[in-house]
N, C-alpha and C positions, 0 to 999 in steps of 0.2 A: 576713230580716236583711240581705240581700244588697239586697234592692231598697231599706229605708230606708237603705243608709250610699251606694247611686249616687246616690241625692233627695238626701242633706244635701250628697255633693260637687259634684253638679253645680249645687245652691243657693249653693254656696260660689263656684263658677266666678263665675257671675253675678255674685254682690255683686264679688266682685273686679273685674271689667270694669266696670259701675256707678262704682264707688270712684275707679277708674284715669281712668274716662272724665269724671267729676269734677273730678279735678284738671288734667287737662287742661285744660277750660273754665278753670278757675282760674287759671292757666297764664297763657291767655291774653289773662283780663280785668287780669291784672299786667302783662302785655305792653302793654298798651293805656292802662294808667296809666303807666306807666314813660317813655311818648313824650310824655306831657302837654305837662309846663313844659321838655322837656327839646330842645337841637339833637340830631339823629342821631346821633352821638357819643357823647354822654353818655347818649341814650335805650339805644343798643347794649349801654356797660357797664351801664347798671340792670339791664338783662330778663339779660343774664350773670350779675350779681350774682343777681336775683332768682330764678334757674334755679335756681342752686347748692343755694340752700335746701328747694326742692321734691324734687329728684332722689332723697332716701331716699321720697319718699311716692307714687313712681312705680314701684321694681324691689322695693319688700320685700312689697308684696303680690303678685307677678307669681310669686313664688318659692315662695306659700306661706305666708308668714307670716299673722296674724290682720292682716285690713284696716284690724280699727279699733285694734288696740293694738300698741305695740312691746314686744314680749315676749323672754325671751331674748338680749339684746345685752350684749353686753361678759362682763363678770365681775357684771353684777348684774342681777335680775329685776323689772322695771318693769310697773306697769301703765298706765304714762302713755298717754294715747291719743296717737298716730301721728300725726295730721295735724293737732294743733292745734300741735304744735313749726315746722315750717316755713311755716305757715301766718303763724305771729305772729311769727316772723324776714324774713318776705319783706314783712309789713305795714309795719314794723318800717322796712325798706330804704327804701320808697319816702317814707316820711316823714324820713331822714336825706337820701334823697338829694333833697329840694325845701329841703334844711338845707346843701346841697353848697356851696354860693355864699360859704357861710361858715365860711371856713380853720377857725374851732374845731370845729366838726361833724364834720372830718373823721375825726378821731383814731377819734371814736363809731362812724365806719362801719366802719375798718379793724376794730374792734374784733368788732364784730359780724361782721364777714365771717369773723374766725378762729373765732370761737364757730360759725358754719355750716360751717365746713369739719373742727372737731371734730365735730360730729355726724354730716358724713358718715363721716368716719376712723372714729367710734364702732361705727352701724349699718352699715358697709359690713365692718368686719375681723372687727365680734366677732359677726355673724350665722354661725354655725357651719354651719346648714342649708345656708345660701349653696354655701359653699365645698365641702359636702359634696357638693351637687347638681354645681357644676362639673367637681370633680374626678373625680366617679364618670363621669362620659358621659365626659372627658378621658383617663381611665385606668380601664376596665372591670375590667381584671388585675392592678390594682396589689393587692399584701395587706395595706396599711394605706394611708388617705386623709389624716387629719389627726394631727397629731402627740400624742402620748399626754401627753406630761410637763408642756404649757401649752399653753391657750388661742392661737387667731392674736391675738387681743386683745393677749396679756400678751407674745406677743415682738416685736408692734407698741411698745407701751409703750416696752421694754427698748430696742429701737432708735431710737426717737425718744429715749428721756434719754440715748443714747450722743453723735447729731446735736447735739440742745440743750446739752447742758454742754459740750459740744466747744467749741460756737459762741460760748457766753459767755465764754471764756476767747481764741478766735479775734482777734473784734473789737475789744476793746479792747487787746490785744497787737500788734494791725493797725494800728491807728488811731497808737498811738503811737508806735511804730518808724516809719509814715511818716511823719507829722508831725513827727517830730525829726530824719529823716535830711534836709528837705527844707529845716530852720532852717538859716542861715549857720554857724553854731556846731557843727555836727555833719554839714555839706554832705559833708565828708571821709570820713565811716563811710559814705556811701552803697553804694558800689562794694562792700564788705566784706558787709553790711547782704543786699542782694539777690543775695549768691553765698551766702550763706547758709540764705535762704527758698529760694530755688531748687534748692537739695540737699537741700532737705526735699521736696521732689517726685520726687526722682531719686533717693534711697536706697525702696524699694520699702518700705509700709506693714509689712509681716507679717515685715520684718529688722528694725524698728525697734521693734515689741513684744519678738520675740524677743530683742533688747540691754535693753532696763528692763523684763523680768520677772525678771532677777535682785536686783533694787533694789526694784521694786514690788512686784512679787510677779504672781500669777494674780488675774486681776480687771477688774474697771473700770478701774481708771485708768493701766494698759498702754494701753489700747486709748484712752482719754481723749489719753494723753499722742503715741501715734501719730497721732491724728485732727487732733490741734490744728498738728504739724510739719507735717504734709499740707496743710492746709489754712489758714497762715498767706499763701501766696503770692500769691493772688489780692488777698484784705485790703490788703496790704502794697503790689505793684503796682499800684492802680489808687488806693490814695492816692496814691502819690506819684504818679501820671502825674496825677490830677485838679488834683492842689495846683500840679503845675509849668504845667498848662496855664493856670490864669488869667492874663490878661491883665497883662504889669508895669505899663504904664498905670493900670489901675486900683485897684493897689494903693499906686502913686506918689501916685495922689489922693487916697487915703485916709491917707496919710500927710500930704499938704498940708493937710489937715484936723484936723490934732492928733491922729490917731487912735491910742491907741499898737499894739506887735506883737499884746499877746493880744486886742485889738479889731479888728484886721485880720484875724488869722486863724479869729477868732469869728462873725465879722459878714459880712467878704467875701470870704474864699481859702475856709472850709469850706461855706459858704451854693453857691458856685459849683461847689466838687466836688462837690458832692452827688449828683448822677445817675453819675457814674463809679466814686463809692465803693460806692454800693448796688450796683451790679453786680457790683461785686471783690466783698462781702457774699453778695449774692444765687448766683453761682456758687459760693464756698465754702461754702455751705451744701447749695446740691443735690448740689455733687459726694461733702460729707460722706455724706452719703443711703445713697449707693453704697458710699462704702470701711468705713462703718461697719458690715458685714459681716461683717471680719474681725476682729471682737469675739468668732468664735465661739471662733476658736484660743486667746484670752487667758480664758474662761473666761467673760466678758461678756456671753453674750447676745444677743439681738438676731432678725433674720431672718439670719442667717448661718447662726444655726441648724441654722436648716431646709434651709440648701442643703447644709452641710456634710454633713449630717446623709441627707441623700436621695444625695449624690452616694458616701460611704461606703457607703450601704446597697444601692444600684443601685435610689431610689425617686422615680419621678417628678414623683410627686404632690406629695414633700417641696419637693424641687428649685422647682416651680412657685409652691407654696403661699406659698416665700422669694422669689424672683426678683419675681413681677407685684405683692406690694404693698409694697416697695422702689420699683418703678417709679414705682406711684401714689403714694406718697409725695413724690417728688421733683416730680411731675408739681405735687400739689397745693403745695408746698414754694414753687416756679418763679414757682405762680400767686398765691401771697398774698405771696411779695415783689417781682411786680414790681407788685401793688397800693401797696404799701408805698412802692416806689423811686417812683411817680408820685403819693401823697400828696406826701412831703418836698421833690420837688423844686421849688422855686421857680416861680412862676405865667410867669416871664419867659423861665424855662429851659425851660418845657415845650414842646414840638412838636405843633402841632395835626394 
């Protein structure tokens, strides 16, 4: 009995390293398509873009998993086989990106890049083994590894709809407070305007649930309503530094032009801020990342969870399981918008 279950594992080693050593080659006959039609530059982001999508079909069978199927992940049981997913998103890339040259194509790629960066979020949080395996060599002593009441999956989830609804509410509350503080008509509220966003940074997150949980109650949208105070300043700031820095000349011209106000600032003051505002954007979303944490105190969820929850208990493993895919989230967060901020900005704006 003993010697057929060392045959089927050491059979299974094999295929794994086969499988692995596979994609590899794969790897890097995309590497090698990706420099085609491309200057160095653009060849670099391809084979990055193209990486991103291989990366599940390289550590889930290194772990363990079945080499040829994704079994197990998330909250639901798939047979889909494993390596025809990134396989046909990385095929996928190089034919958008020989599409590159042309501004409508581009929208297609970003698109596709967030679709590969769920999949990794997918198999990377909700592979249980994973983190099982981690955390046990991490913490031999600990008396519990992963948390009993949900899946890493589902306080992933919870934390990213705390980030995302935040953010919906963020930007377009951003956009317009600077946009209107920076019109002739409302110049005056400025000073008012940004003492205000800025004391949403300087009253501390977890006093500001604690005052609208008597109003909201325990929940979501405490923590909804602290994320958005918190993170309205960045938005708000770097509109208005984008709008003020365009050039008055150029807007004088546009005015010599018959242009009227909402053509000027449709066409030329928001087309020009654009790289400053995705920034203000792009920080206030990663930093949501982090403070949306303290969703656990409001009842909300999240990976706060787990830290609160390990930090209460004196449990390591809790502690870690919350803290490193917070990180990665922000990580991946950082990387798909400043994809994003160098789609929209303007071809004249961009820095080669």
């Amino acid at each position: 009995m003993s010697t057929v279950q060392s045959t089927t594992n050491l059979s299974g080693q094999r295929s794994t390293w086969i499988i692995t050593t596979a994609w590899v080659i794969i790897a890097i006959v995309f590497f090698l398509l990706a420099q085609q039609p491309y200057t160095p530059k653009e060849a670099r982001l391809q084979v990055n873009d193209g990486s991103v999508r291989l990366l599940p079909s390289f550590w889930l069978p290194t772990i363990g998993a079945d080499p040829s199927r994704l079994l197990g992940v998330g909250a639901f049981e798939t047979t889909l086989p494993l390596y025809w997913i990134p396989l046909t998103l990385a095929i996928f890339e190089v034919v958008f990106g020989i599409l590159d040259r042309q501004r409508s194509f581009q929208i297609l790629r970003i698109l596709l890049r967030a679709f590969g960066i769920l999949l990794i979020i997918w198999s990377f949080f909700g592979h249980e083994p994973f983190w099982d395996f981690v955390l046990m060599n991490i913490f031999p002593t600990s008396p519990q590894l992963l948390h009993p009441s949900e899946t890493l999956i589902e306080f992933v989830q919870e934390h990213l709809d705390l980030v995302l609804v935040s953010s919906l509410l963020i930007v377009p509350i951003g956009l317009l407070l600077g946009i209107a503080v920076t019109r002739d008509s409302f110049r005056e509220f400025l000073p008012l305007v940004m003492n205000i966003v800025n004391s949403g940074q300087t009253v501390p997150s977890i006093a500001v649930i604690a005052l609208v949980i008597p109003l909201l109650g325990i929940g979501f949208w405490p923590t909804i309503f602290a994320l958005v105070i918190y993170g309205l300043l960045p938005v708000v700031r770097n509109t208005v530094a984008g709008l003020e820095a365009v050039d008055a000349a150029i807007v004088e011209a546009a005015k010599g032009v018959g242009m009227t106000p909402t053509q000027i600032l449709l066409q030329v003051e928001l087309p020009l801020a654009t790289p400053v505002i995705m920034a203000g954007i792009r920080t206030s979303m990663v930093t949501n990342v982090g403070t949306a944490a303290i969703g656990a105190f409001a009842g909300s969820g999240g990976l706060g969870v787990l830290i609160v929850s390990g930090l209460s208990m004196v449990i390591g493993s809790f502690v870690l399981l919350g803290a490193l895919p917070a990180a990665i989230l922000a990580i991946l967060l950082d990387y798909l918008f400043s994809q994003v901020e160098r789609t929209v900005t303007p071809r004249g704006l961009t820095i080669s």
